[in-house]
N, C-alpha and C positions, 0 to 999 in steps of 0.2 A: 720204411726206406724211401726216400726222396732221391729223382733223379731229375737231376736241372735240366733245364727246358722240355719238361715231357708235354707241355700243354701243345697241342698244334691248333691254331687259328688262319682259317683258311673264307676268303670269297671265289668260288667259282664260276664264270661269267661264259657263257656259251656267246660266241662271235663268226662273224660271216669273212671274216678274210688278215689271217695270220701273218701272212706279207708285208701288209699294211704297218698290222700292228709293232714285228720286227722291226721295221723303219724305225717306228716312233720311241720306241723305247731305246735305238741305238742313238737317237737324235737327242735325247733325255739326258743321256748320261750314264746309260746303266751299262754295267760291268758283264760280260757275257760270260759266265758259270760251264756251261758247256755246251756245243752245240745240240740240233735234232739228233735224237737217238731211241732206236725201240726198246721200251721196257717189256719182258714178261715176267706175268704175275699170273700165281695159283693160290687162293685163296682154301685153307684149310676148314676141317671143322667136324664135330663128334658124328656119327651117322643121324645121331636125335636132332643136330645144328643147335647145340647147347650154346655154344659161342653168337649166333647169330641172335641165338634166340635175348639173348643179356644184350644186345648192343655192343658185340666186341667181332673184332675182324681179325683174324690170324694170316698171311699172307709172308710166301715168298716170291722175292723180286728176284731179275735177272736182269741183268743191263749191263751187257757187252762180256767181259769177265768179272763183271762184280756179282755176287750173288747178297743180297738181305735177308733177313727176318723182319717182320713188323711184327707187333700188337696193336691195336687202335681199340679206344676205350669208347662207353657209350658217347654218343655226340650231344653236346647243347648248344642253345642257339641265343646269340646277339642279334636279333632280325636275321639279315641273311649269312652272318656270319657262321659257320662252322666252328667249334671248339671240342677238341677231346683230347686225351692221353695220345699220346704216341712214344714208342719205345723199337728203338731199332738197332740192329747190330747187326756190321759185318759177319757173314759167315761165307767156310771155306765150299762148299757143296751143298747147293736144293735137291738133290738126287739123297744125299746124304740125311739133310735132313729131313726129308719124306720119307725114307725109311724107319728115323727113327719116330715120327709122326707115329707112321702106321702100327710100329709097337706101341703105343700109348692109347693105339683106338683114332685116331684122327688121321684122316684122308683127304686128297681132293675135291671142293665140290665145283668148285668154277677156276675158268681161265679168263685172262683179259689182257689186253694190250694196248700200249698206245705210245705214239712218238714224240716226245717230249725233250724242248729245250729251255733251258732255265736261265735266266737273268735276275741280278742283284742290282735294285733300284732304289734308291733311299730308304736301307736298311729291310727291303720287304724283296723276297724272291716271285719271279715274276717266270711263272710257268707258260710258256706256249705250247698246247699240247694240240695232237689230230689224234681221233680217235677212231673207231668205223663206224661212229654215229654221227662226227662232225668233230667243230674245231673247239676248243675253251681256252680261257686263259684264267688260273687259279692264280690268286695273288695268297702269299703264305707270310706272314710273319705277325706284330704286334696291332693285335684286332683296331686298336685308335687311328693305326698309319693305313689299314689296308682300304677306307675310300678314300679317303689323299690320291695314293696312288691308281687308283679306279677310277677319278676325275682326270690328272695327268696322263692315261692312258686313253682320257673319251670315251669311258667305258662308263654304264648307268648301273650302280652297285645295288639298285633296284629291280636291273635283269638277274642278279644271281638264284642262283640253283643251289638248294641246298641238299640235296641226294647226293649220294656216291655215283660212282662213273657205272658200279654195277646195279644200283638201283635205278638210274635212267635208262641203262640196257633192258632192263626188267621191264619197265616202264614204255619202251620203243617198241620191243615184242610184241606186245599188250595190245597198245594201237594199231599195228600194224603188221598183223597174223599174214597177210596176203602176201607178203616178205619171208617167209616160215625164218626167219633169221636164228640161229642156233643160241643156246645156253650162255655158250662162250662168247663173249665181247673179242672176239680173233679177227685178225687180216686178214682176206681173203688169199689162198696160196698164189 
């Protein structure tokens, strides 16, 4: 079974001031998608972390009254690009579907959040995101456009990060024990 556009190709570039950057892509041209908004996300997985352990991420979103599913498949890399499967579909309840999760053996094992506004820039979506680690900007679309617009943004597609937002959490922890910062990538209440 083949589903069109499951490939996601993504540059994530961690940056010092989002404001800025808002300007500039308003002054570009690009189309505003929709404004800042919080995503939650709980990231599934077998109590063994079968899924984790393959390189795959199971995850439901929440964003405002929307609820998702993802799947995201192992990730390969063009230099600092990101490339992997992603398949996702509306659904009506994450209460719901954690239930049925939990009949099947699969649970919770992380949370994470982050505020995220999205713009459409010559054909490449241009994510401004805050996180509780700091600020990024992932550009997502056709791996050849996405340093184009990483130069148009004044952005060095050389700074990118190629981990997930939960493997730099993982990674922040690590260095910085004296913070005891918790599991969860969450806001503080």
């Amino acid at each position: 079974m083949s589903v069109p556009d499951a490939i996601e190709s993504e540059l994530k570039i961690p940056v010092d001031d989002l404001h800025r950057l808002r300007s500039l892509v308003a002054e570009l041209g690009a189309q505003r998608r929709h404004e800042m908004r919080r995503e939650h996300n709980v990231v599934v997985d077998t109590a063994d972390g079968t899924l984790a352990a393959r390189g795959r991420l199971l995850r439901l979103r929440t964003v405002g009254e929307h609820h998702l599913l993802t799947l995201k498949g192992p990730a390969s890399f063009r230099g600092k690009i990101k490339e992997r499967t992603e398949l996702e579909i509306e659904i009506s309840s994450c209460e719901v579907m954690l239930a049925v999760f939990a009949e099947l053996g699969v649970a919770p094992v992380v949370r994470y959040e982050k505020d995220r506004e999205e713009w459409l820039l010559r054909g490449v979506v241009v994510c401004l995101d805050h996180t509780p680690m700091g600020e990024f900007v992932e550009l997502e679309g056709e791996p050849e456009r996405l340093a184009e617009v990483a130069s148009a943004l004044l952005l060095d597609p050389a700074r990118a990060v190629t981990s997930s937002y939960l493997g730099l959490w993982r990674e922040n922890r690590r260095r910085h024990p004296e913070l005891r910062l918790p599991p969860d990538m969450v806001f503080s209440p």
